[in-house]
N, C-alpha and C positions, 0 to 999 in steps of 0.2 A: 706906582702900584695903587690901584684902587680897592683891592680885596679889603673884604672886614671877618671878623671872626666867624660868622656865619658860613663862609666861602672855606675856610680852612676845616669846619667842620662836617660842611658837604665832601671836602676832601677825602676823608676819613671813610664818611661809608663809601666811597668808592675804590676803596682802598683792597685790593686782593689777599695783603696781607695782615691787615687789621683783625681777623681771628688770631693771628700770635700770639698776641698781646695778653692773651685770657691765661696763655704758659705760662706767663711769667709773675712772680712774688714782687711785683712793685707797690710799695706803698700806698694807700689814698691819697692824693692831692698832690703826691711829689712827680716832679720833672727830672727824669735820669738823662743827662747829657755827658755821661763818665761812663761809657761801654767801651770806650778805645781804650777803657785805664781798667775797668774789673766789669764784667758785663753782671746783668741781672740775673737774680738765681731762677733757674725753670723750678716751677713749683712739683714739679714730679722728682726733683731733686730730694726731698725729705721723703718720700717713701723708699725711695733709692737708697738711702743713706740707713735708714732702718731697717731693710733686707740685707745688706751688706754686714753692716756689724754685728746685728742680730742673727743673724741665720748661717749666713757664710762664714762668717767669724764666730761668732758665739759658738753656735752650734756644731757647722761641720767643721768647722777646724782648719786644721792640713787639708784634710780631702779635698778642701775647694781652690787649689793650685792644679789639680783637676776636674773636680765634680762641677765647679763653676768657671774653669774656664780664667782662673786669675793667669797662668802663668803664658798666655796666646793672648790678652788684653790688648800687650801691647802693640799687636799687629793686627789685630782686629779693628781694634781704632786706628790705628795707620789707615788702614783699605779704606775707610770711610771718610779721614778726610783729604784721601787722595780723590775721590771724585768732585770734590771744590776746589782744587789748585791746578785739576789738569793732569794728574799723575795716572799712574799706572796701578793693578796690585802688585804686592812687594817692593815697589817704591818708599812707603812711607812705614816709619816707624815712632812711637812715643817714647823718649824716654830723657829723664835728668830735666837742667833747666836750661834757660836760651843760652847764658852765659856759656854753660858747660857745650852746648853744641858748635854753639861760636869756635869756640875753641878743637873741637874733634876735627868739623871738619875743614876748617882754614890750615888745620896740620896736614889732613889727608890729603886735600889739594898741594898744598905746598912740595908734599913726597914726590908728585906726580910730576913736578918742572924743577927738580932739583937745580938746571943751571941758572933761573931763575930766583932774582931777591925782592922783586916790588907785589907789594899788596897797595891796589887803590881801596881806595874806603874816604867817604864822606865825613870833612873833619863834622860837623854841626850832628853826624847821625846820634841816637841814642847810643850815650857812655859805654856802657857795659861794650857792646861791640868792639867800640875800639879799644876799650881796657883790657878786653882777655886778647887781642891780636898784640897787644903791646906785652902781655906778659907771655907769651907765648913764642914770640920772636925773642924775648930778651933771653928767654929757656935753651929756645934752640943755639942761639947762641953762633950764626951764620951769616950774618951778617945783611938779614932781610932789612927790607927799611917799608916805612908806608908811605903814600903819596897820598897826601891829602887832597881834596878836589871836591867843591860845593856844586850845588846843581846848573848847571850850565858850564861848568869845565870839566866836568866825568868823560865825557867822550877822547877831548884832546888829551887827557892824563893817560889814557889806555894806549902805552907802544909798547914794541916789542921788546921792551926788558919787562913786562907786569908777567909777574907769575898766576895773581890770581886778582879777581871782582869780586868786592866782599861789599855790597848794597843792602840799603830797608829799602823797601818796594814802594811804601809810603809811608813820607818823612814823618817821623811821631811830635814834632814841634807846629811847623807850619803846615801837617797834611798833605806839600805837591808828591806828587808820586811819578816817577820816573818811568822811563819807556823798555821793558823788560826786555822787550823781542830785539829794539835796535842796541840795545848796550852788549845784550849777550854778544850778539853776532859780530860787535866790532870787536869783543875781547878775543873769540874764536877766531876771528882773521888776522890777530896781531898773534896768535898761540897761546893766549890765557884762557883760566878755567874763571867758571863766575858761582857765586855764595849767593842768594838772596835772602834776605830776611823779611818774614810777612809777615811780621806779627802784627803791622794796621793794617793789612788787607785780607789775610785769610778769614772768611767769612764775612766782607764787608762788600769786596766786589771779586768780578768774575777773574780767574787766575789761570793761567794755563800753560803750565815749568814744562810740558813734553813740546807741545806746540813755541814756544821761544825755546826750545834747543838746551835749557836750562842745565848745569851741569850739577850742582846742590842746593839746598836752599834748607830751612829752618823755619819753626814758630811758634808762636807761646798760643796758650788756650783758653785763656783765662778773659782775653777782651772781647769779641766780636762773639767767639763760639760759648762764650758761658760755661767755662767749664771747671769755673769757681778759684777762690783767690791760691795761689800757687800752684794751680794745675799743671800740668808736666807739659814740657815741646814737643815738638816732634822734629822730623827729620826728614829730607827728600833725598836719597841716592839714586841719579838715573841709573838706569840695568847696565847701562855700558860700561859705569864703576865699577858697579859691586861685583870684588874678587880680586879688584886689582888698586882701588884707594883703600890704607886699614889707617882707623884712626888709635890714637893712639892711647887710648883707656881702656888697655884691653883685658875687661873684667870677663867675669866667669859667664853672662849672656851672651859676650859675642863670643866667646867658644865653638870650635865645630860638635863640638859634646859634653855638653855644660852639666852631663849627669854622666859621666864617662869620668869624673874629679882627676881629669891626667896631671902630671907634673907640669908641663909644658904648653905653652897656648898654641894653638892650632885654631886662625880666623877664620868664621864663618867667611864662608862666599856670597852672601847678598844681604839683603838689607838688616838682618840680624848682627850682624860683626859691629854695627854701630852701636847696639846696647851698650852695657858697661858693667849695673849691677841691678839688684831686687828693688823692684818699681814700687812705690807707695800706694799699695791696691785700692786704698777706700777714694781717693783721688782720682786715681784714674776711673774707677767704677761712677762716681759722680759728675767726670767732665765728659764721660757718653752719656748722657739726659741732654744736652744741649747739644751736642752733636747732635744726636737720635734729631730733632727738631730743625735741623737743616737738612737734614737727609728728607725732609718732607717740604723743604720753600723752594722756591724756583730762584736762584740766583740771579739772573736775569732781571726778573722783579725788585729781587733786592737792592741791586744798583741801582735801575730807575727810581727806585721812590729816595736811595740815598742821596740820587742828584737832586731830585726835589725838593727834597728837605731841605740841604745845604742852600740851594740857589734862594728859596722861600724864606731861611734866614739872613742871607746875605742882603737882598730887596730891602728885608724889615728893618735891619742895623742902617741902610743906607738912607732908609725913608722915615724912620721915627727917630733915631737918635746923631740927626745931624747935627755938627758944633761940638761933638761933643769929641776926647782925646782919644779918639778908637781909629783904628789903622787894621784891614782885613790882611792878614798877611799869604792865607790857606789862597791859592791860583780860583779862578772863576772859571777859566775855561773848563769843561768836564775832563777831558783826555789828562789832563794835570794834576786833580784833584782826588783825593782818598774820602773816607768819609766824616770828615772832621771840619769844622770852620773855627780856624786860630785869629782871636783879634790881641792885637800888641796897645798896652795902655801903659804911661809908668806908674797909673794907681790900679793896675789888673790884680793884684792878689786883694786887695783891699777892696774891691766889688766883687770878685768871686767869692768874698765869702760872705757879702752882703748878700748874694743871689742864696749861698747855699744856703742863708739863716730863712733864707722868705722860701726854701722846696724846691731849687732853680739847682741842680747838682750839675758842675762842671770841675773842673781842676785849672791849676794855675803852672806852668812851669818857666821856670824865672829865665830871662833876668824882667821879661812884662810879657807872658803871652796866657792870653786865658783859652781854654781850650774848651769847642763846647763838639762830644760826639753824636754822633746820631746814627742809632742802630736800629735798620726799619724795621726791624718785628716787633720792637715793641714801643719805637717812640713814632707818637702820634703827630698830625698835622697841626692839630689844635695845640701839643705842646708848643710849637715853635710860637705859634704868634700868645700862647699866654707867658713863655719867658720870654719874648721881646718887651709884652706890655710892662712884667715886673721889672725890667732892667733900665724900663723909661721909668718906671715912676722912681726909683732906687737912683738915678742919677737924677733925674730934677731936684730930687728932696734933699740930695746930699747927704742921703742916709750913709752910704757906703764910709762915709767919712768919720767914723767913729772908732775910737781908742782900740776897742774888740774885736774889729774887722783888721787891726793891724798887728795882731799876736801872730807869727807864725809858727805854728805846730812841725812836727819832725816828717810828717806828712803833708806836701802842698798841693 
């Protein structure tokens, strides 16, 4: 690579989606490389937040379970980010956390092949997935079992005793992302139903659950979409479900008449049976500002510049910081790759937070992968090559190597 910093900053103004940037509350001088883990606040978020509590709350009270629209929220924001993943309307809905979805609808699928006991699921995927299929089969108490399978044995793990395909779309450690369209269709040809989980790719790259034949899927809102720290999931039930999968938290939302107060639950028939109970309204009201804000970028756009980015850091690690204990683990190819670049070191927590002391924010997750995201609306070209230079001089200097770089906190 011969570029210099001049060249990355011509990047920039040619960049379509470089006005984004002005949305968003990021500090002076800092490098946000942690959007896969809590995205940045849109700065229309604080007026948002003091209409809501002030006025809708303060003010009108109750009345704004209808006057504003709180108690249809959560299908309002469904509609909207069914048009980033490929869905339909009435496909999607918000509500609870990933955890909890995890769990609805891996039951719901499971009712559906009763003679069926195998859940495939990625041992390496993020915990929680496999933690709630593990308490949830010990519940049911039927004697389902899981079949573990890393990326490149998924496909041969999928025969005809799998009840159901419970996948992250892309990997939250090393970033490769799996082939959506071909996994479904081999689970559909063996007779399993498939789960996906987007929590790193909704909003990062283009998704399309109607088009892969997709049977459910789930996502959190808080990374790509900005839609602030604990922002609610959501939920994917194709229309050919809904009415005949019922999950199993069946609170007074998914009621067929949740203002009817009957004795006896009676489940909605479509994407509403998935609720459960009363959504946390100033959250959800605050994670549509950053939806609102992809409802206006071309996603299209937004991959290319994420391949950019990635490929533009991947060069710079290869070309400035040779010699040094760094191993890229995130795939190169594009068709493989999320929007993340994972480098594995066995001193990676202890220069992540060397980086984070010099404005370089990325995350660490053990047992060595430093994780750096890149979320094109608001991280710039120019950042990549002034955190590569900080991470050169940060290893030359042997900075990273110091006592306070090696505390780690209950957050890594």
């Amino acid at each position: 690579m011969t570029l210099t910093r001049d060249d990355f900053i011509a990047l920039d103004k040619r960049d379509p989606l470089a006005p984004f940037a002005e949305e968003f509350d990021i500090p002076e001088g800092l490098i946000y490389f942690d959007g896969n883990s809590l995205g940045a606040m849109p700065k229309a978020a604080m007026a948002r937040a003091k209409d809501v509590i002030e006025q809708e709350w303060g003010t009108d009270l109750i009345k704004s379970w209808n006057k504003a629209g709180w108690f249809t929220l959560v299908e309002k924001l469904g509609n909207k980010v069914a048009k980033l993943i490929g869905a339909d309307e009435g496909e999607v809905i918000y509500a609870d956390a990933t955890g909890l979805n995890v769990y609805k609808l891996v039951s719901a699928a499971l009712e559906q092949r009763p003679d069926r006991k195998i859940i495939v699921m990625e041992g390496s995927n993020f915990p929680t997935d496999n933690y709630m299929v593990q308490g949830l089969i010990r519940q049911l108490g039927r004697g389902h079992e899981i079949r573990f399978a890393e990326d490149g044995e998924i496909m041969d793990a999928i025969r005809d005793d799998v009840a159901v395909v419970c996948l992250t779309h892309v990997h939250y450690k090393t970033g490769h992302l799996h082939d959506m369209t071909a996994i479904t269709r081999k689970a559909h040809n063996v007779g399993a139903l498939t789960i996906w989980d987007l929590c790193h790719s909704a909003g990062a790259l283009p998704v399309d659950l109607n088009g892969s034949n997709v049977d459910f899927a789930l996502g959190c809102t808080y990374k790509y979409l900005n839609g602030g720290p604990g922002s609610q999931s959501f939920m994917f039930v194709a229309k050919r479900h809904q009415g005949i999968a019922v999950q199993p938290l069946t609170g007074w939302w998914g009621h067929d008449k949740p203002f009817g107060f009957e004795r006896d639950y009676r489940p909605r028939k479509d994407i509403w049976q998935f609720s459960t109970g009363t959504q946390p309204i100033v959250s959800l009201a605050l994670s549509e500002v950053g939806l609102d804000i992809f409802m206006r970028a071309n996603m299209d756009e937004i991959r290319k510049k994420s391949l950019k980015l990635c490929d533009l850091f991947i060069e710079l690690i290869d070309e400035r910081l040779k010699g040094y204990d760094f191993k890229i683990v995130t795939p190169r190819e594009h068709s493989r790759r999320g929007s993340q670049v994972s480098i594995a070191s066995k001193n990676g927590f202890a220069i992540m937070q060397a980086l984070i002391a010099d404005n370089v924010i990325g995350d660490f997750r053990a047992p060595d992968i430093m994780r750096f995201g890149f979320t094109p609306l608001y991280v710039s070209y120019v950042n990549v090559w002034d955190a590569v230079e900080k991470l050169k001089i940060i290893m030359e200097e042997g900075r990273w190597d110091r006592p306070e770089f090696k505390q780690v906190g209950a957050v890594t």
